[in-house]
N, C-alpha and C positions, 0 to 999 in steps of 0.2 A: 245817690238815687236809691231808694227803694228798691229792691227785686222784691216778685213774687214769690209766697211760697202758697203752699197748699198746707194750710195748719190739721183739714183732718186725716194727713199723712206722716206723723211724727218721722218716718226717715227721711222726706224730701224736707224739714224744717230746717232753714238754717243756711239750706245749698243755696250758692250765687246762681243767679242765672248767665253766664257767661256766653254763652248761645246768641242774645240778642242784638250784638254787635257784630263781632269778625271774629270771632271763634264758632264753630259748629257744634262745638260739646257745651251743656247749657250748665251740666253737672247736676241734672237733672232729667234724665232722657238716658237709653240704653244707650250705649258710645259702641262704635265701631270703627271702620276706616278715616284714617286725618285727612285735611285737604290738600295733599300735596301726591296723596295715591293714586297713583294710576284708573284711570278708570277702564270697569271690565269686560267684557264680549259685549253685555248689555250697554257699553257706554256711558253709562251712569257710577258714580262711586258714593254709596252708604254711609255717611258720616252720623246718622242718630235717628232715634226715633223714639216717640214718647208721647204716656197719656197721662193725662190728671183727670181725677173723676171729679177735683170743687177748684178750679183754678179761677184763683181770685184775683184782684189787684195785677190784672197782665196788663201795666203801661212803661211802654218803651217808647220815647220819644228818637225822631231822628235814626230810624234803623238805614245801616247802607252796608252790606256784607257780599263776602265776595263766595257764596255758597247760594244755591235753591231753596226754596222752603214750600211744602206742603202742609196746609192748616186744613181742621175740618174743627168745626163745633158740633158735638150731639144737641146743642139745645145754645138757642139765641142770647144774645146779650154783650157780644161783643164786636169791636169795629177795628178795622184797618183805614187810616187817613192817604191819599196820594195827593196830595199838592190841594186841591179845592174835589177832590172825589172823596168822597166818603162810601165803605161797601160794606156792608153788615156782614155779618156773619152770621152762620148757622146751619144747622143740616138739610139746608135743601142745596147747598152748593159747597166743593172741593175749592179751596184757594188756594192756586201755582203761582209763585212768584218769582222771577226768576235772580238772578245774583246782579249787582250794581243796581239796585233798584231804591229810592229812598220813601219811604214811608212809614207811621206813626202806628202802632200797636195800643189800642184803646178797649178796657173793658173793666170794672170793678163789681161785678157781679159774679157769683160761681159758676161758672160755663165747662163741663166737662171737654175737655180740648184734645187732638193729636194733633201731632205735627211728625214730620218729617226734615231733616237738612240732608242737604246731597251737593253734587256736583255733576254736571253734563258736559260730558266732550262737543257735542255738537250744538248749535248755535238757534236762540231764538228766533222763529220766523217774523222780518218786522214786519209784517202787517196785523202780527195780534195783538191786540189791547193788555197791554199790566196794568194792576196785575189778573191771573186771566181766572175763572169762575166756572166750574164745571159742575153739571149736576149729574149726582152718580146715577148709576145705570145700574141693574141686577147684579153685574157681574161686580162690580165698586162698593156696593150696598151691603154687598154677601162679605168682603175685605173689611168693611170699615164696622159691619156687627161683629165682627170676630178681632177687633183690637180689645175692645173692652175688657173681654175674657182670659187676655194675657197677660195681662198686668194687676196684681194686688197690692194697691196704697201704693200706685207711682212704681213698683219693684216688677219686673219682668217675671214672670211665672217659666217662661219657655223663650230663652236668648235665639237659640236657632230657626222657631218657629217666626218670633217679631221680625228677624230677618230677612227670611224667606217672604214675611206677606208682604214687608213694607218692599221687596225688590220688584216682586210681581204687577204690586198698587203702582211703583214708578211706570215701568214697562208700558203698564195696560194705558196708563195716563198721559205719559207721552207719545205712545205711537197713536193708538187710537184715535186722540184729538187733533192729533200732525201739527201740532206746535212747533217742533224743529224741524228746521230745514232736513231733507233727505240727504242730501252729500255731507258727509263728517269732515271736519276740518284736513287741508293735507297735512302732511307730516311736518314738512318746512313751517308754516302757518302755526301749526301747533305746536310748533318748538319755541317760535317765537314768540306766542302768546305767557307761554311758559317763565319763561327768562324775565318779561317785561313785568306779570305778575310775583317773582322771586326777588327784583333788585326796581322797586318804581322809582328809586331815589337817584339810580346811574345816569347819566344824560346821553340819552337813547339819543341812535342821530338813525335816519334811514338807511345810510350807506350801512353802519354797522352793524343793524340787523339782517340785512338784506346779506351782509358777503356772512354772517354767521347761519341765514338759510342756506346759503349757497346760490346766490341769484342776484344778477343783477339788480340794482335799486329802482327801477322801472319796474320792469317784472314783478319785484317784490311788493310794492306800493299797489300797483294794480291787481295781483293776489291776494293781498291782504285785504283791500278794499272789496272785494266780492265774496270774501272767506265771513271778514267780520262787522260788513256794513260801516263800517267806517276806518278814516287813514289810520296808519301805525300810530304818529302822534296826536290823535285826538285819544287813542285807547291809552296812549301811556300816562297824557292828562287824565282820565276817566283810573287808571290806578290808582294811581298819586291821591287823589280826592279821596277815593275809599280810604286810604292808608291816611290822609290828614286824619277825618272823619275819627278814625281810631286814635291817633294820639290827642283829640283835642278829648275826647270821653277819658281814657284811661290815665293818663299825664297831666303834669304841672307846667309842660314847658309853653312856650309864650307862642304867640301866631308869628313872630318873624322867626324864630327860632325852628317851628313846625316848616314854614317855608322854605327856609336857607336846607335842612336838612332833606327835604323831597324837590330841591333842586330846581326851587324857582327864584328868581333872582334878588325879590323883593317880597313884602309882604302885600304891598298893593296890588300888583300882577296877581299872586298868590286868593287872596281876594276876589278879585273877579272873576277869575279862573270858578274859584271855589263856588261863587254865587250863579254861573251859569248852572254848575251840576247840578244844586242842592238847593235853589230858591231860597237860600239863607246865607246869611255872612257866616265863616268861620268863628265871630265873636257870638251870634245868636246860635249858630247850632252846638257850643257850647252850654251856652245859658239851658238852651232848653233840656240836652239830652244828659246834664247834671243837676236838673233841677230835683229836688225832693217832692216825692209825689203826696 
């Protein structure tokens, strides 16, 4: 597949964009915290942030990653696909989308772009729409005129400064809109989210995460369903799928092979498992997110 570059930026020529999958560093974006870091008072952990002032040829088909992302365009021209939604893009609205979400990256026009990648400890409200569309406010407007000026040809002018604004831009964009739920995940909860997201290949049972919260498997199932909106084993199916997603893009290996190894028993279970998440079979979402653009 093609990645983007930005040709009237001879340092970014040439970088992969590794970002647009399951990595948070694109190799093209100022790199900070990995995803596996804790995240801070603010509950949020910083993994990048990054502007192109002629970002061309941005298509990423089949994106599914286990990170946030914040998009904003200065100027129209590009699209986001979600299943039959189409949402343009452009500066009259901020795009939040949050992690396990599958959607198509569309634009071959120069569209000046930032984004942001992160991660949040606390949990989507489901009753908001993804992915969700904010239109900046003064305070947003005054954050997002002052990216432009930190960056020269893609290259950070002030590493501490992009930091600082793109922590504040989270903050103000999460709280203010109330997108996450108010109660932060508990500890137990969050440990097991942890673990499931570190090994989605182990054959998770309830009982075993439940006596590794320290809880009976009642308890645990019933906390967990009100922590993350849905049961333990439907979230460890919802791994697994992101982590297929990833080796059908980056590997050679075969769909039963993909299966056997994240610990489904067949390729055909494998399959439909797959096609509930992703409205695609593991052989189409192959096809398309290796296609040559």
């Amino acid at each position: 597949m093609t990645k983007p570059r930005d040709e009237s930026s001879p340092n970014l020529a040439n970088r992969p964009n590794r970002g647009a999958y399951d990595q948070p560093f694109s190799g093209v974006g100022v790199e900070f915290d990995p995803l596996k870091m804790p995240c801070s008072d603010t509950e949020v952990t910083l993994h990048e942030a990054g502007f192109y002032l002629h970002n061309a040829g941005w298509n990423y088909p089949s994106v599914y990653s286990p990170f946030w992302r914040v998009y904003y365009d200065y100027t129209s021209g590009h699209h986001v696909q979600f299943a039959d939604r189409r949402i343009a893009m452009g500066p009259k609205h901020i795009l939040v989308i949050p992690d396990h979400q599958r959607f198509d990256c569309v634009g071959d026009s120069p569209v000046a772009k930032f984004w942001i990648h992160f991660s949040c400890r606390r949990m989507l409200d489901p009753m908001v729409q993804v992915p969700i569309l904010i239109s900046p406010d003064r305070v947003l407007q005054a954050m997002l005129d002052e990216i432009p000026r930190l960056f020269d040809k893609g290259a950070p002018t002030d590493r501490v400064h992009v930091r600082a604004l793109s922590l504040a831009m989270l903050v103000y964009l999460l709280a203010e809109e109330k997108l996450l739920r108010q109660q932060r995940l508990p500890d137990e909860i969050a440990y097991a989210v942890q673990q499931i997201n570190e090994c989605p290949e182990r054959a998770w049972r309830n009982s075993e995460l439940a006596m590794q919260a320290s809880l009976q498997t009642e308890s645990f199932i019933r906390k967990f369903k009100i922590a993350m909106s849905e049961t333990p084993m439907r979230y460890v199916q919802q791994v697994r799928i992101r982590e297929a997603c990833r080796l059908l893009v980056d590997t050679s290996l075969s769909i039963e092979a993909i299966a056997l190894r994240l610990g489904f028993p067949d390729r055909y279970y494998f399959s439909r498992v797959f096609k509930t998440h992703t409205n695609q079979s593991p052989a189409a979402y192959r096809k398309s997110a290796t296609a040559v653009e």
